[in-house]
BAMAR-366704 format. One record per residue: x, y, z of N, C-alpha, C in turn. Coordinates in steps of 0.05 Angstrom, whole numbers. Example, Ala and Ser with C-alpha at 12.3 -4.5 7.8 and 13.67 -1.06 7.14 Angstrom:
2
bakol n.x = 264, n.y = -114, n.z = 156, ca.x = 246, ca.y = -90, ca.z = 156, c.x = 264, c.y = -66, c.z = 156
bakol n.x = 257, n.y = -45, n.z = 142, ca.x = 273, ca.y = -21, ca.z = 143, c.x = 258, c.y = 1, c.z = 157
//
This chain:
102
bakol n.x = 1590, n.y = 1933, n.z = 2139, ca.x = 1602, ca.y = 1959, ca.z = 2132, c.x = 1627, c.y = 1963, c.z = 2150
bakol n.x = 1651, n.y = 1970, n.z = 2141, ca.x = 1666, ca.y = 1977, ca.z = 2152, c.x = 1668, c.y = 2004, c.z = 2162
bakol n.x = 1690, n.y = 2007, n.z = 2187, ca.x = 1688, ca.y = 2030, ca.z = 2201, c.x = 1708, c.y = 2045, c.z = 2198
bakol n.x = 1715, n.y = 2070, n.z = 2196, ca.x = 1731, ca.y = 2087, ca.z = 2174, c.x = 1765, c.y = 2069, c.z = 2193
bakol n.x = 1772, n.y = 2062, n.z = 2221, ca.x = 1799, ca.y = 2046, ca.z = 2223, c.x = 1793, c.y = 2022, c.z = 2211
bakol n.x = 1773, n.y = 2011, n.z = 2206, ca.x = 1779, ca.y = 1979, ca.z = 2195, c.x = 1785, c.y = 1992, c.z = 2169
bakol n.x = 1778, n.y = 2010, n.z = 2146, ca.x = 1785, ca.y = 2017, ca.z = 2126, c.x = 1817, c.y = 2018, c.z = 2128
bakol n.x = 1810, n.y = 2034, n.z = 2140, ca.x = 1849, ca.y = 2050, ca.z = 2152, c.x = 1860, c.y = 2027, c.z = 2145
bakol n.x = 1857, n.y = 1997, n.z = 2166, ca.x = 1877, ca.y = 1994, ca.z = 2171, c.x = 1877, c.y = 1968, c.z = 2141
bakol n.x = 1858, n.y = 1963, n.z = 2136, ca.x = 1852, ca.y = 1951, ca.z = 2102, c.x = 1878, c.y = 1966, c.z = 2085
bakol n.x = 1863, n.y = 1991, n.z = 2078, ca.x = 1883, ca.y = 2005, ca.z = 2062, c.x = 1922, c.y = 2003, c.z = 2064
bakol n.x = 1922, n.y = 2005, n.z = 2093, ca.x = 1951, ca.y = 1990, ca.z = 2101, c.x = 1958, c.y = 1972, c.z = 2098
bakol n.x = 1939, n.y = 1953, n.z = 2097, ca.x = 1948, ca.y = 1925, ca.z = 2103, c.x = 1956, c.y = 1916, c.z = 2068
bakol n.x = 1943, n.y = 1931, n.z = 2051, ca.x = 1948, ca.y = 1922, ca.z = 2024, c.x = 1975, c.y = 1940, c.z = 2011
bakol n.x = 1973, n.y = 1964, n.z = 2029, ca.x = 1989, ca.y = 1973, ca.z = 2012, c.x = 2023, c.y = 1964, c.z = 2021
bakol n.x = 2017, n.y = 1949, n.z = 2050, ca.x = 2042, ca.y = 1936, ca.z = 2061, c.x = 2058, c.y = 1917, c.z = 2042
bakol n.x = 2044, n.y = 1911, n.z = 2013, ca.x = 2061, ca.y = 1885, ca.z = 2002, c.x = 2083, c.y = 1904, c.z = 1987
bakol n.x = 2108, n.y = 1897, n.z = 1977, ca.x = 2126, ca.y = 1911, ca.z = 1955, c.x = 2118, c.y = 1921, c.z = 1941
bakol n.x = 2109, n.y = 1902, n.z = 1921, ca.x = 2092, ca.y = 1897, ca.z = 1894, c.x = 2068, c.y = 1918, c.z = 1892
bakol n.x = 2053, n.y = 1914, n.z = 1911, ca.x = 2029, ca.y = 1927, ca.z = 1914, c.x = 2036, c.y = 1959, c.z = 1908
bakol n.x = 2063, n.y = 1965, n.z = 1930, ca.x = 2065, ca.y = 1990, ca.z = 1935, c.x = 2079, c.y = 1999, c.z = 1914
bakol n.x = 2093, n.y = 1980, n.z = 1894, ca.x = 2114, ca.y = 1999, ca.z = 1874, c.x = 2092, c.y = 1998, c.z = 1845
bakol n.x = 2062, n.y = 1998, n.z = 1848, ca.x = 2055, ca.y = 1994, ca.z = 1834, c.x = 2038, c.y = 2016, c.z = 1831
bakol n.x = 2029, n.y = 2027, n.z = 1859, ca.x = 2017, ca.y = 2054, ca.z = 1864, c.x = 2035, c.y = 2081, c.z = 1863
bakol n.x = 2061, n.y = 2065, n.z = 1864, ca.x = 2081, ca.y = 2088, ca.z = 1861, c.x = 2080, c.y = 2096, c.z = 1830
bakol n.x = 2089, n.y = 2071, n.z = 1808, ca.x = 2082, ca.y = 2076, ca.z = 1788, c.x = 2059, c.y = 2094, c.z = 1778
bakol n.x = 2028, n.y = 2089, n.z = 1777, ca.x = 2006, ca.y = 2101, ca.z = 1772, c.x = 2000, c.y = 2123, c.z = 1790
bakol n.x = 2022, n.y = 2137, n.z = 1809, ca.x = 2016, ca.y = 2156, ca.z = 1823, c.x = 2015, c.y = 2186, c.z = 1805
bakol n.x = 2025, n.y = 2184, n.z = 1781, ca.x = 2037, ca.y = 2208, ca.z = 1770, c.x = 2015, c.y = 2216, c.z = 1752
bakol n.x = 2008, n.y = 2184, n.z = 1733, ca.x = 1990, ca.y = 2186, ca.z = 1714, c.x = 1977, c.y = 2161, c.z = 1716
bakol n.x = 1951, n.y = 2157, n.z = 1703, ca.x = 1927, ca.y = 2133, ca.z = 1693, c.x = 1946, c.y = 2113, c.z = 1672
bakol n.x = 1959, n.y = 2092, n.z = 1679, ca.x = 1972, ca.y = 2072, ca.z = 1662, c.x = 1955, c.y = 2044, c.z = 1658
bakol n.x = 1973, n.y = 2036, n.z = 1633, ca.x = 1955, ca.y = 2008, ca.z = 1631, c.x = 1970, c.y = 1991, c.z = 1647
bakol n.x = 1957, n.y = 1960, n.z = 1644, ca.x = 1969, ca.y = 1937, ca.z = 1655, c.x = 2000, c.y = 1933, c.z = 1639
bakol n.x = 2002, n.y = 1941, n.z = 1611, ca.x = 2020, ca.y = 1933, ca.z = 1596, c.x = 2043, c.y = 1961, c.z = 1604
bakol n.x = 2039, n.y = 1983, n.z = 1610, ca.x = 2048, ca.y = 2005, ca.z = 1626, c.x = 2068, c.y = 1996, c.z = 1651
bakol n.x = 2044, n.y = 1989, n.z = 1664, ca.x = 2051, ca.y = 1979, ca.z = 1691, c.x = 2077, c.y = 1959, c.z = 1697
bakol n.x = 2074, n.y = 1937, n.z = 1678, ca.x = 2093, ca.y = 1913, ca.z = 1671, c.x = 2119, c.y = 1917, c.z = 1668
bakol n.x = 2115, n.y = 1935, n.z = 1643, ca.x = 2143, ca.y = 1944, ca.z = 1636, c.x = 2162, c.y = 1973, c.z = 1654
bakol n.x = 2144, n.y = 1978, n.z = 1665, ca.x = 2155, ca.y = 1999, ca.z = 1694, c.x = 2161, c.y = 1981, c.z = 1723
bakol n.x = 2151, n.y = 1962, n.z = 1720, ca.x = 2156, ca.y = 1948, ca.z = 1744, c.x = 2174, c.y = 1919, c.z = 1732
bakol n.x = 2172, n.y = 1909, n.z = 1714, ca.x = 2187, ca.y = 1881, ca.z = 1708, c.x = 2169, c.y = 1872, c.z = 1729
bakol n.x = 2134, n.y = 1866, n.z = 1730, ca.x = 2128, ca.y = 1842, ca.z = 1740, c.x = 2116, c.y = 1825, c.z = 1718
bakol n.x = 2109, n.y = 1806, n.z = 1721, ca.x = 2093, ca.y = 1784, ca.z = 1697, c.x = 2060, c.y = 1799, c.z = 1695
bakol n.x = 2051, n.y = 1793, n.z = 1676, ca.x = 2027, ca.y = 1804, ca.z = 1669, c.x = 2007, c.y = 1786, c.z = 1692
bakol n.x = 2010, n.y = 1770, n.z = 1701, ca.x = 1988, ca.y = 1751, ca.z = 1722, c.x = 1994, c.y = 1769, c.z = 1744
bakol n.x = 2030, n.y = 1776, n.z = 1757, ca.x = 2026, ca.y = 1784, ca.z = 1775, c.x = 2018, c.y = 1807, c.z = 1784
bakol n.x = 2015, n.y = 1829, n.z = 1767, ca.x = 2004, ca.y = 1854, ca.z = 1759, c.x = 1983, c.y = 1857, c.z = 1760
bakol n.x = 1968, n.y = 1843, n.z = 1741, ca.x = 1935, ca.y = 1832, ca.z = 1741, c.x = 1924, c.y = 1824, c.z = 1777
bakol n.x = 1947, n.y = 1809, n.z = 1779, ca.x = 1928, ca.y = 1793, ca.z = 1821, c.x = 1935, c.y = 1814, c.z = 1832
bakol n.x = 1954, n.y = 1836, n.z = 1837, ca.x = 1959, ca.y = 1862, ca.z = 1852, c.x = 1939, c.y = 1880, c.z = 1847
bakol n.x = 1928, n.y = 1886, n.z = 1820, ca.x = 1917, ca.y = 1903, ca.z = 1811, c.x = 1884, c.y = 1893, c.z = 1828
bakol n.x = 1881, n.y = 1867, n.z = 1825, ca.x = 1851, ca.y = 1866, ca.z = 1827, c.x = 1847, c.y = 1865, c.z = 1859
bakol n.x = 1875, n.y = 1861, n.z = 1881, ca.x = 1877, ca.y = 1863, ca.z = 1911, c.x = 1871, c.y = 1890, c.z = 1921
bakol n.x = 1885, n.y = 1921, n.z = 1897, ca.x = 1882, ca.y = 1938, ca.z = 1899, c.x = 1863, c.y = 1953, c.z = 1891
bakol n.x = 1848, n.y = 1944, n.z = 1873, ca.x = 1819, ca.y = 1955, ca.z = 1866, c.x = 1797, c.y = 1948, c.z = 1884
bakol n.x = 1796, n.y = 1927, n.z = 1898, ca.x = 1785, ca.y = 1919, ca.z = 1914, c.x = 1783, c.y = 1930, c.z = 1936
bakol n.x = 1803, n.y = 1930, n.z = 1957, ca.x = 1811, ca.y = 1949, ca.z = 1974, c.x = 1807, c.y = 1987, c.z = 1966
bakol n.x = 1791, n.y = 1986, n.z = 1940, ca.x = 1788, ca.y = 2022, ca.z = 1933, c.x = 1815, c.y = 2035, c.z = 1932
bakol n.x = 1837, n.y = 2025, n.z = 1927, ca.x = 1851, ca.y = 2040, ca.z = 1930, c.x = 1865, c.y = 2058, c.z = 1895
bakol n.x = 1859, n.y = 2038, n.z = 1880, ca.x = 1858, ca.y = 2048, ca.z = 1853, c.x = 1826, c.y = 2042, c.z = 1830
bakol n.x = 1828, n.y = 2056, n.z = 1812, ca.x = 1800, ca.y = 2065, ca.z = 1803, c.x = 1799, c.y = 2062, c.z = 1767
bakol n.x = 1784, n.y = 2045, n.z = 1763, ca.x = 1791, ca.y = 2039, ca.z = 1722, c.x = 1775, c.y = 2058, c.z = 1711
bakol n.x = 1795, n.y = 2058, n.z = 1685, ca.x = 1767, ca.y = 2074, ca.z = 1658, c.x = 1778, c.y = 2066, c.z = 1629
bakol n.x = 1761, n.y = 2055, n.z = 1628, ca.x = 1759, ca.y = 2044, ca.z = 1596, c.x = 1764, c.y = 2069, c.z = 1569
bakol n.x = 1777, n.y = 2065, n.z = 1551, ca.x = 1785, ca.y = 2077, ca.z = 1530, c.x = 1796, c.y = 2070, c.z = 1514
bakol n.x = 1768, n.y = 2045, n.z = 1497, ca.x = 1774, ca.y = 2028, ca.z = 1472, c.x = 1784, c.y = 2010, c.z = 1491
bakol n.x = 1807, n.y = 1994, n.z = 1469, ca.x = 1808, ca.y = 1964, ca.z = 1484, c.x = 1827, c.y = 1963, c.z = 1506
bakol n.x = 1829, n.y = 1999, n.z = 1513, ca.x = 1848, ca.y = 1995, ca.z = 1531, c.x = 1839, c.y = 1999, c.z = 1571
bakol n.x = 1844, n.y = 1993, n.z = 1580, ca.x = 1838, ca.y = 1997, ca.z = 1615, c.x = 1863, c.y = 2010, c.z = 1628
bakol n.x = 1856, n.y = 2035, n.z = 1645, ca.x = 1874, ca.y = 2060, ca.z = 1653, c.x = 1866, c.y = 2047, c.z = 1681
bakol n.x = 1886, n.y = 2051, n.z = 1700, ca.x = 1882, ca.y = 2049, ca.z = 1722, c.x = 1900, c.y = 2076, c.z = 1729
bakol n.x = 1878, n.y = 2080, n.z = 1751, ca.x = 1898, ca.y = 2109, ca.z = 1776, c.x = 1891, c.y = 2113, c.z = 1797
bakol n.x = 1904, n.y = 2133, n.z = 1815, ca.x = 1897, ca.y = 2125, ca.z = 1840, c.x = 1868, c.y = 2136, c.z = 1847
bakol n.x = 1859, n.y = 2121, n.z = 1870, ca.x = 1828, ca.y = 2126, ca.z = 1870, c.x = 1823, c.y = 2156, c.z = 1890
bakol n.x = 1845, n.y = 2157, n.z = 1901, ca.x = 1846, ca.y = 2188, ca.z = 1919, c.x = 1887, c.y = 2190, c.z = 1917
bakol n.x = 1888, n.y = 2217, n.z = 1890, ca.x = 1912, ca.y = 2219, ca.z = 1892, c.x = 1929, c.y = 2229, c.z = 1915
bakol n.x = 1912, n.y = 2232, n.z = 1945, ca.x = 1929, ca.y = 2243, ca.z = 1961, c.x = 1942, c.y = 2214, c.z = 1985
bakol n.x = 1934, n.y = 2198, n.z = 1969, ca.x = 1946, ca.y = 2178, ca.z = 1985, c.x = 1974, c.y = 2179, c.z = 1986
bakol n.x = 1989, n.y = 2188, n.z = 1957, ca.x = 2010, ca.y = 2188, ca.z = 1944, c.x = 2033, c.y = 2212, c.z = 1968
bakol n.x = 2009, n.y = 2232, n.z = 1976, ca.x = 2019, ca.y = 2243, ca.z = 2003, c.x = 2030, c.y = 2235, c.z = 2026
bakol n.x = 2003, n.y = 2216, n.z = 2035, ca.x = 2018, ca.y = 2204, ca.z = 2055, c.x = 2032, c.y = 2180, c.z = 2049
bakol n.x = 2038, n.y = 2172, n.z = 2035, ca.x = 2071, ca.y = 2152, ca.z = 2033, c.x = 2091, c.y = 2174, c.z = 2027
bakol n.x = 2090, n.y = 2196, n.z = 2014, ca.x = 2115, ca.y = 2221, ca.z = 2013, c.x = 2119, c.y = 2219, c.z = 2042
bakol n.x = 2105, n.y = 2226, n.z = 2065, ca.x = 2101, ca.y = 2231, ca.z = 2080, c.x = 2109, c.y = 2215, c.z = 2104
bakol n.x = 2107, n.y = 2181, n.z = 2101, ca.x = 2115, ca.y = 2161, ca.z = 2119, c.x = 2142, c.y = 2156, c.z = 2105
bakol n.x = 2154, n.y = 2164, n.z = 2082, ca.x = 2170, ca.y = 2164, ca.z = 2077, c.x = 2196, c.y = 2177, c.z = 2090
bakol n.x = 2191, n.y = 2211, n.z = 2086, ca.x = 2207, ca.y = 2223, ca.z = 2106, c.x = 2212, c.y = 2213, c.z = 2125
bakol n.x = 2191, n.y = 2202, n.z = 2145, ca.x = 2189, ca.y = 2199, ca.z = 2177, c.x = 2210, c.y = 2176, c.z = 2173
bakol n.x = 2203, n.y = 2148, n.z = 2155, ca.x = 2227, ca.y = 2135, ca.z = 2163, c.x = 2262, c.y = 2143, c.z = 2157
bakol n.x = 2266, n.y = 2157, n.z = 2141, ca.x = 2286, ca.y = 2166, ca.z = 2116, c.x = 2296, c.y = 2186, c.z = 2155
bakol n.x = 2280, n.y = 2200, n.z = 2165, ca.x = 2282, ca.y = 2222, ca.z = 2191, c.x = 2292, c.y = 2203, c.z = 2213
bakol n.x = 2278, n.y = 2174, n.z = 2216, ca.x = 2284, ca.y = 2158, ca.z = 2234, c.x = 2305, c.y = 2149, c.z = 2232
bakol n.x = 2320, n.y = 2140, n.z = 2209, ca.x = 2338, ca.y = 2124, ca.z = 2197, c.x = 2361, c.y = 2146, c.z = 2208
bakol n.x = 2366, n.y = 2176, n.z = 2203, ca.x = 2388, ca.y = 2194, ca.z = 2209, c.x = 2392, c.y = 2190, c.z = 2239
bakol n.x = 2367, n.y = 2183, n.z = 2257, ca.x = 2372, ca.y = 2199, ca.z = 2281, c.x = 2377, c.y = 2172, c.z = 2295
bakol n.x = 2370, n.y = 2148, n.z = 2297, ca.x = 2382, ca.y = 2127, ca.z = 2292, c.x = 2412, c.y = 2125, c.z = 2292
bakol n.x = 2421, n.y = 2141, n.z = 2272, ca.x = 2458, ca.y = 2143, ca.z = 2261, c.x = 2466, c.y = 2161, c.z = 2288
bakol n.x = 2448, n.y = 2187, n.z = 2290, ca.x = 2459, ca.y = 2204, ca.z = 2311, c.x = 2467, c.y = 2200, c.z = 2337
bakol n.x = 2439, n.y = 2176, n.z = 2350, ca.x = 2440, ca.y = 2176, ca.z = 2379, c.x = 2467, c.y = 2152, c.z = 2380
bakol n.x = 2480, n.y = 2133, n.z = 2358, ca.x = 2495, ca.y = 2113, ca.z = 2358, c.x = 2514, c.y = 2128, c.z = 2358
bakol n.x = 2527, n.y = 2149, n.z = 2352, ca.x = 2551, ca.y = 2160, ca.z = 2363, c.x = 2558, c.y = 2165, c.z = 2389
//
């Protein structure tokens, strides 16, 4: 059993790839399919599919069947928070960075 930082740092560690992360960005809004996903991201259907199953794995997204189709979304939409969130901080780092170089 893992311990809620080995989770932590799981959850990071997956969501550290590109791919991974512009994939959760995608399905952050709404439940998309694989064929969804593809054409919002331009990745290949294999590589979508091996991201998808790194990320379900890790809990970080969650399926549901409806007919022959499979919805994926996020498995706790407030994750989508904190990347808003590590976002600013770098986007905040990146200005002040510019500031102290003058």
């Amino acid at each position: 059993m893992d311990s809620g930082i080995e989770k932590l740092a799981k959850v990071f560690k997956v969501l550290g790839d590109y791919n991974r992360l512009g994939i959760v960005m995608v399905i952050s809004k709404a439940s998309r399919t694989v064929t969804e996903i593809i054409n919002a991201t331009g990745m290949s259907q294999t590589l979508v599919s091996f991201h998808l199953r790194v990320l379900r794995k890790a809990e970080v997204v969650t399926t549901r069947r409806e007919g022959p189709f499979i919805y994926y979304s996020l498995a706790n939409p407030s994750l989508m928070d904190i990347i808003d969130e590590l976002s600013h901080v770098i986007n905040a780092g990146s200005e002040m960075e510019k500031i102290l170089e003058k």
